[in-house]
N, C-alpha and C positions, 0 to 999 in steps of 0.2 A: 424480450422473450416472446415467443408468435405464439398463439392463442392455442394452436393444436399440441402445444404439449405438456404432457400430464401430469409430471413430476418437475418438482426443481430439488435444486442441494437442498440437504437438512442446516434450517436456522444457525449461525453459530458456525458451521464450517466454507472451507473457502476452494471454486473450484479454479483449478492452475491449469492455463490456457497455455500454446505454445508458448508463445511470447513473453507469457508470463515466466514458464521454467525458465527460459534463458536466464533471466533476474534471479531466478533462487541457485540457478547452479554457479551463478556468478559469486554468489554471496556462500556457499557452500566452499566455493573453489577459495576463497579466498580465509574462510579459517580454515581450512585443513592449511595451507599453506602456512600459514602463523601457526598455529596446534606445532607442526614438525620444524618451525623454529626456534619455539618454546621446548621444544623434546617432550609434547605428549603426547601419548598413543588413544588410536580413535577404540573404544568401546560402541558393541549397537545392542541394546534391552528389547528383553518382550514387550509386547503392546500392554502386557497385565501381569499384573501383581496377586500376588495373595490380597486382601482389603487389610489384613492383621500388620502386611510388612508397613503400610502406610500409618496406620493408629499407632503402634508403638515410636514409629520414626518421626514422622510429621507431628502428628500428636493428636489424639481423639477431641480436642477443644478449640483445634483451630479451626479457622473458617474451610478451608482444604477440605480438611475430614468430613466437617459438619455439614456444609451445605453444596460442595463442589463436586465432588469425586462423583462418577458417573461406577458404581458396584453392581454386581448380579450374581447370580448364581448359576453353576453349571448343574450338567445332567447330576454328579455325584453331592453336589450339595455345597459344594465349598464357595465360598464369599470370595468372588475375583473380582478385579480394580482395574481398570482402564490407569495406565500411570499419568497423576497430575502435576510432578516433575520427576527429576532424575535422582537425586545423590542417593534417595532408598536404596533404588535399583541399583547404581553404583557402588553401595556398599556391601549388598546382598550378594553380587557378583563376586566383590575382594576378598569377602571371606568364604564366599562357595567353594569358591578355584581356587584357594589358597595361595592368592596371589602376593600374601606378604613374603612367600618364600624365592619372590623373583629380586626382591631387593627391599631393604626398609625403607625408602624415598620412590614413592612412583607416581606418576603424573599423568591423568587420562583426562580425555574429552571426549563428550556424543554429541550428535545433529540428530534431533529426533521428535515425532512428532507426540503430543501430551493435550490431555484431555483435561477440561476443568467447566462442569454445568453453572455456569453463570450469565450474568447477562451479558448480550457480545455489545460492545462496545467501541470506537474507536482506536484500532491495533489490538483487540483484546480480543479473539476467538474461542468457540467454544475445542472444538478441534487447532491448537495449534503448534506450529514448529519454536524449536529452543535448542541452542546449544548451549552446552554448558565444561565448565573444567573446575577438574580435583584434584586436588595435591595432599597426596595420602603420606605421612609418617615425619613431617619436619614441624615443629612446636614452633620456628621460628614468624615474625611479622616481617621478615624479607619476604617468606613465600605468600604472605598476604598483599604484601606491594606488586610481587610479579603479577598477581593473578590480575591485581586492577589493572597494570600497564599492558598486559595481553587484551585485554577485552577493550581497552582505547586503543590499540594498536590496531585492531580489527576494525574497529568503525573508522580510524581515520583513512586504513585503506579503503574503506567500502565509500569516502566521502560525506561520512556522517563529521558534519560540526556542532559547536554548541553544546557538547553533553560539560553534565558538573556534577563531579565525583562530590558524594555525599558519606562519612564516614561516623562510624564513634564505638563502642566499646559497653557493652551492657555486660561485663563481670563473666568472673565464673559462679559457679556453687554455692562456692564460701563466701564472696561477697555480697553476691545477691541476697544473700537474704537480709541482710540490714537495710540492702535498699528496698525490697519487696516491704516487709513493716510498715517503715515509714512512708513507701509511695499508696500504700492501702488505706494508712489513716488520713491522708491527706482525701484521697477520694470517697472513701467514708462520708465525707460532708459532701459530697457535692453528686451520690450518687443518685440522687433523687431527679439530678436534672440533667444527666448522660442520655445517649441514648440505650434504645433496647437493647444492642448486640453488646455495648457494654455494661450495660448492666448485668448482662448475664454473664459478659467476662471474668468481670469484679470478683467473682465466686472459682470461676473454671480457670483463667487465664488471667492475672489482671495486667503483666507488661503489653499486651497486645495492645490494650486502651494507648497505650502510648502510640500506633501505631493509626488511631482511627480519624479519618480526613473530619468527621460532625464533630468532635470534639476535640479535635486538639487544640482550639482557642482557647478551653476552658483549662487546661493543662500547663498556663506560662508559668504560674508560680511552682508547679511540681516538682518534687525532687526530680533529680534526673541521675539513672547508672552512676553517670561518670565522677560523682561527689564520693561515691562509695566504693571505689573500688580498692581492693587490694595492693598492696603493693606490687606482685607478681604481674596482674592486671594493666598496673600502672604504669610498669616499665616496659609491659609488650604493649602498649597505645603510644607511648611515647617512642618506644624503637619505629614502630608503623609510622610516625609521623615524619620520622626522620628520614625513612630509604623513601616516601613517598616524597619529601624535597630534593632526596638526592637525585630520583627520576626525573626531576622535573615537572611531576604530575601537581596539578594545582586542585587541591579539594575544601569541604567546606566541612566541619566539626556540626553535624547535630544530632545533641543533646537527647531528641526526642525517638532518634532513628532505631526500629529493633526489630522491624522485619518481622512477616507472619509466621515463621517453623518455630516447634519448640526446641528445635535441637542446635540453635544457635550457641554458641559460647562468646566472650569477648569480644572480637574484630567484626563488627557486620559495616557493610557500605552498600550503595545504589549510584546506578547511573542515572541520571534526570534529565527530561530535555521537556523545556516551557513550550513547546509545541504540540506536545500528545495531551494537554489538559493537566485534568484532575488528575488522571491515570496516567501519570509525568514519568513513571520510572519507566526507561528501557529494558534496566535486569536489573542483578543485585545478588547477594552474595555477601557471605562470610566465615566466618570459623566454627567448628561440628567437633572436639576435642575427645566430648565423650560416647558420640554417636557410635562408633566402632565396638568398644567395653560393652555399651545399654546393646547391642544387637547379639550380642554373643562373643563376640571376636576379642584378643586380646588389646590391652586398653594402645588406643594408636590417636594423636593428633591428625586431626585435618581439616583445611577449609576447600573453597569453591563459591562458583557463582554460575549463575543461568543469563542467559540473556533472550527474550522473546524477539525472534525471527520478522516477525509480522509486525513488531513495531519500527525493529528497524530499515522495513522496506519502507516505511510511511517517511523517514527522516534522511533518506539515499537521495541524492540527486537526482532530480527522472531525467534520466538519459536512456533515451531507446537502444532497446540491445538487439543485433539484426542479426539473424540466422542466415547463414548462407554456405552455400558448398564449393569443394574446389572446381567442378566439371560438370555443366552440362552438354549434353552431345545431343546435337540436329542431326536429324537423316532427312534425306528431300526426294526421297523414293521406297517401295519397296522391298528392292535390294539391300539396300543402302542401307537398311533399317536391320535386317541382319546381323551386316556386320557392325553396326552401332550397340545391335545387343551384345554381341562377344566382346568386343571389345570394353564395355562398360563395364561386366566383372572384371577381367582383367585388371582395372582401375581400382575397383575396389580391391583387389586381392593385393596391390600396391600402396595400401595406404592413403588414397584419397577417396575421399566423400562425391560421390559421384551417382547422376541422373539422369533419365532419358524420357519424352514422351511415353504410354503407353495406350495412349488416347483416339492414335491414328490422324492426329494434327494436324494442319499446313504448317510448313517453316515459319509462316510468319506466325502463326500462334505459337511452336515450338520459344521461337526467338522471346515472343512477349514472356514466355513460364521460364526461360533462363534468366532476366530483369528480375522477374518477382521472386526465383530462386537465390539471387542476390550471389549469380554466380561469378565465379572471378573466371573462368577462361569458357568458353563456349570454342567444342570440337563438329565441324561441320563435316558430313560427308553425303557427295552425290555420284553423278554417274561418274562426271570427270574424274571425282578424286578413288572411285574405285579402280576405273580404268589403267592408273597412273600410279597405284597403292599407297597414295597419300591421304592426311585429312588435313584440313584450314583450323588452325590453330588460331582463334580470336580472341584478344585479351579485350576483357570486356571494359575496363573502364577507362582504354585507351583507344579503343576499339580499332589496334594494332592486329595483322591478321596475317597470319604465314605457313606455308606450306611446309607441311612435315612428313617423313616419312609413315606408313599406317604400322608403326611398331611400339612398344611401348615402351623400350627403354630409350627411342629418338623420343619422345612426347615428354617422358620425365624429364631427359635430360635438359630439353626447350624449357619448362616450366619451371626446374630450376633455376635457370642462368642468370 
């Protein structure tokens, strides 16, 4: 950065350079493309929320709530929220629009960008992008297997390796709370030597402690969900277990896994990759059963899962992505330059991506900006080829070069052939 300027980005966000979008719209293009062979449809949310949709949904005792969400207040008074993920908003929409009456099974995904005041960290931004997918109205653990095989399916296109599907099952309701009991009196003895944010869990939240990287060493002998569930419970971890081998998808059972929302129900999983650290999860995701009934709407199963964007550009293969157009056009007079202009809309109005000096250039500097335009044909015109109503069609990487009529459906049809 050179010493005369004034301002930089703010802490925690990230600024995206050309070269950089190329990468994000590669990674864009590539779930939407998986989204519509999954058959979900993209949804896009306001940047803000009421602060209320979040405390009921996410839960006023999570870390989210407590210490992340970036709130304010407008001119009329009302507590608005920057969104620090999506299902809220995604639920808040399905029942706004009354979108259960488009079918009782529906299937959406956003790319969107989501705020969370923390510390930024390695892939962890204060400003960052996430996509995410929901599957609104199926009770079943097939639609929790699809959702994992969507979101591997995306990283193996994007050439992400290495990720290991993390899974398990923390109950519903009714079982929980035999395991709540007994996971309290077990930490009862040992709360004196937690830390602070658990300790204050212990009271507000205490499944979260399960979740907390300072102590989960102290947590091997704890009960764990999966000893207490239900039978209900039981047979939907074991159905999941089973379409997850029928996929082929190879995961790991832990015990301890339960993910930060309080609006988890049984099925939660995470993706991990031992390269991003401490802060190993990519995304993650699972079942929200009663989240729909608790917001207003009539009672509807659903799961989903997010995945943070900006981790997994850190775990993409770096392979440069080059920008480049179909046509630039040299002029080597000021005539010539003219018709180089007409002719260059025309081009565009035909479907190609197409350039021209406007600098007043020599050819030879023209020629060097069609190189670093990373152009595939370069259209040359001088006195000769007005004279003759042609232009020199140069295929650049052959550096193959032929005279064409100055028309533009002879110029398509060259480029073509």
């Amino acid at each position: 950065m050179g010493s005369d300027v004034e301002f930089s980005n703010v802490k925690g966000t990230r600024d995206i350079l050309p070269e950089d979008a190329l990468v994000w719209r590669r990674i864009e293009e590539v779930i939407r493309k998986k989204m519509r062979e999954y058959n979900y449809q993209e949804l896009q949310m306001p940047t803000f929320e009421y602060t209320e949709l979040f405390r009921k949904s996410t839960g006023k005792d999570t870390d989210v709530f407590q210490k992340e969400m970036y709130t304010f207040k407008d001119k009329g008074g009302r507590s608005l929220a920057l969104k620090p993920e999506g299902t809220p908003s995604v639920v808040r929409m399905y029942l706004q629009h009354g979108m259960k009456s488009r079918g009782v099974f529906q299937k959406f995904y956003y790319i969107e960008r989501m705020f969370r005041q923390e510390k930024p960290q390695k892939g962890r931004l204060r400003e960052f992008r996430s996509f995410g997918a929901e599957a609104i109205g199926s009770k079943s653990a097939l639609t929790d297997a699809e959702l994992i095989k969507s979101a591997l399916d995306i990283m193996d296109e994007l050439g992400i390796k290495g990720i290991e599907v993390k899974i398990n099952s923390i109950g519903c309701q009714k079982c929980r709370k035999e395991f709540m009991k007994e996971f309290k009196k077990f930490l009862q003895q040992k709360l004196d030597s937690l830390c602070e944010d658990c300790q204050r869990r212990f009271t507000t939240n205490p499944m979260r402690i399960m979740d907390c990287k300072v102590d989960k060493r102290k947590l091997i002998d704890a009960p764990v969900p999966l000893d207490y569930l239900c039978d209900d419970c039981r047979r939907h971890f074991s159905e999941l277990e089973k379409h997850l081998d029928y996929l082929e998808i190879d995961y790991k059972v832990d015990t301890f896994l339960a993910r930060g929302l309080d609006y988890y129900t049984r099925t939660v999983f995470e993706f991990i990759h031992s390269e991003l650290g401490a802060q190993d999860a990519v995304g993650g995701g699972g079942r929200y059963d009663g989240l729909i009934k608790f917001l207003g709407g009539k009672d509807a199963p659903a799961s989903g899962y997010a995945m943070g964007m900006d981790r997994m550009l850190l775990l993409m293969p770096k392979v440069k992505e080059y920008r480049e157009i179909d046509i630039y056009i040299v002029t080597l007079d000021v005539k010539s330059d003219i018709i180089g202009w007409e002719l260059l809309y025309k081009l565009r109005e035909n479907g190609f991506s197409a350039d021209k000096d406007c600098l007043g250039r020599s050819p030879k500097a023209q020629f060097r900006e069609a190189d670093r335009q990373n152009a595939t044909w370069t259209i040359i015109i001088g006195g000769e080829e007005r004279k003759k109503g042609v232009v020199q069609l140069k295929r650049m990487k052959t550096g193959k070069q032929k005279e064409v009529p100055l028309d533009i459906e002879a110029i398509k049809r060259e480029i073509k052939c």
